[in-house]
N, C-alpha and C positions, 0 to 999 in steps of 0.2 A: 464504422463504429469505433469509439476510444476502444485502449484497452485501460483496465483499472488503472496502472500505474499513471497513464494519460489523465484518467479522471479524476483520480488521487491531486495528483499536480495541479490541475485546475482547480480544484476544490481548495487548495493549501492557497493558491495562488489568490483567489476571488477572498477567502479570510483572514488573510492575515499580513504583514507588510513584507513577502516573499514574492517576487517576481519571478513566474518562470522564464528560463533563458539569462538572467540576471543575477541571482542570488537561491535560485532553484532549481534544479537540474534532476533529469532521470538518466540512469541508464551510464554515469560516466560524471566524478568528483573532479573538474578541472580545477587549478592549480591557483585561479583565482575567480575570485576575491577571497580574501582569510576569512571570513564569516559569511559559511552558504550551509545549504542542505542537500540533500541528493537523495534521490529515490530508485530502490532498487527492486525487480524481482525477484524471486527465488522459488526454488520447489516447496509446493504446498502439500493438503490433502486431495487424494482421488473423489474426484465427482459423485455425489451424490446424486443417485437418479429417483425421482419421488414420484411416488404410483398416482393415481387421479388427476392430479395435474397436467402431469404431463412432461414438466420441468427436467434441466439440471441444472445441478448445486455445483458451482466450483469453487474451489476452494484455495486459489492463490494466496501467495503470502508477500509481505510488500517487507523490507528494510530501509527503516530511513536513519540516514546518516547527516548529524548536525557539525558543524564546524566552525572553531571562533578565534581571531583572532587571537596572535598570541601576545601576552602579556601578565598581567600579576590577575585578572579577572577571567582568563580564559578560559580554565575548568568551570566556574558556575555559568559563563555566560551560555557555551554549548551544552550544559548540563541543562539549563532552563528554557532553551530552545527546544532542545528534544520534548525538555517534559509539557511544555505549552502545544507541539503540538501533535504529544498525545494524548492529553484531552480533547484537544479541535478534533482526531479522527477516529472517537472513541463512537460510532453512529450507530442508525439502527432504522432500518426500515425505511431509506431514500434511495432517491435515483442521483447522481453523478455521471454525467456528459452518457444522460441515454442508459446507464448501466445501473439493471436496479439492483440495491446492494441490502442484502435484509441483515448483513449485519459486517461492518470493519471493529476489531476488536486490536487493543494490545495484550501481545503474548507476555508482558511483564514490564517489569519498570524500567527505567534510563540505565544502559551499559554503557561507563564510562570504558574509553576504548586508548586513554594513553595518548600521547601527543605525535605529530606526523615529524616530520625531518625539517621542520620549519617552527618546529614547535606549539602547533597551533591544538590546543586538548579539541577531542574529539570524542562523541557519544550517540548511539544507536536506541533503535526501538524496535521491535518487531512487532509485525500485523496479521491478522488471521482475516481475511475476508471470506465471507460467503455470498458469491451475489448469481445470479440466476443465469442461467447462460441462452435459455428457450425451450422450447417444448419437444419431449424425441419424437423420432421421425415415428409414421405411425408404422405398424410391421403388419403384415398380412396375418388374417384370422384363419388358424387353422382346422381344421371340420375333419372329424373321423375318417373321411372319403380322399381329402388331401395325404393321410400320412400312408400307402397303402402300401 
């Protein structure tokens, strides 16, 4: 099975004119092309385990890093990358490569992030997901006679 940040990436990749491997990357912002994006993990919230169901809740959190050539448009162009696609992954209640996701959220607006050593402006998003991870194992019922 993906992991989120996998199905993030293909999600990004199938909407919008982001290729992953191309102008999309997780896990690692290589040096080229001057206008790409990169998706990262990072520690989230502890799992939420939900009685009836059965479920847990996990609570990863994704960073996406936009990046734009540099030039006299460089601040808005990765300013408006980030912010288009935090819209695109503002969801609620789908599945992405197999992972049901009841809810990707951003933790706030576009962090303009200052330019890299090539000059290229550069801005962030954070993501709160909550998507289902399966149902817990079941645990033995225990009977007065068991705890003795």
């Amino acid at each position: 099975m993906a992991t989120i940040l996998e199905a993030v990436g293909t999600y990004i990749d199938a909407n919008s004119s982001l290729t992953v491997g191309t102008t999309l990357f997780g896990g690692l912002m290589p040096d080229a092309p001057d206008t790409a994006v990169c998706l990262y993990e990072y520690e989230g919230l502890g799992a939420s385990y939900v009685m009836g169901s059965g479920g847990i809740i996990d609570m990863p959190r994704i960073m996406l890093f936009s990046r734009a050539a540099p030039g006299i448009a460089s601040y808005a162009a990765a300013r408006d990358q980030a912010q288009t696609l935090r819209a695109l992954l503002d969801l609620t209640n789908t599945s992405l490569s197999g992972i049901t996701v009841l809810r990707l959220s951003p933790l706030g607006g576009v962090n303009a992030l200052g330019v890299d050593e090539k000059q290229r402006h550069r801005g962030s998003v954070s993501f709160q997901s909550d998507i289902i991870r399966g149902p817990v194992s079941t645990a033995p019922t225990l009977s007065p006679t068991t705890i003795r």
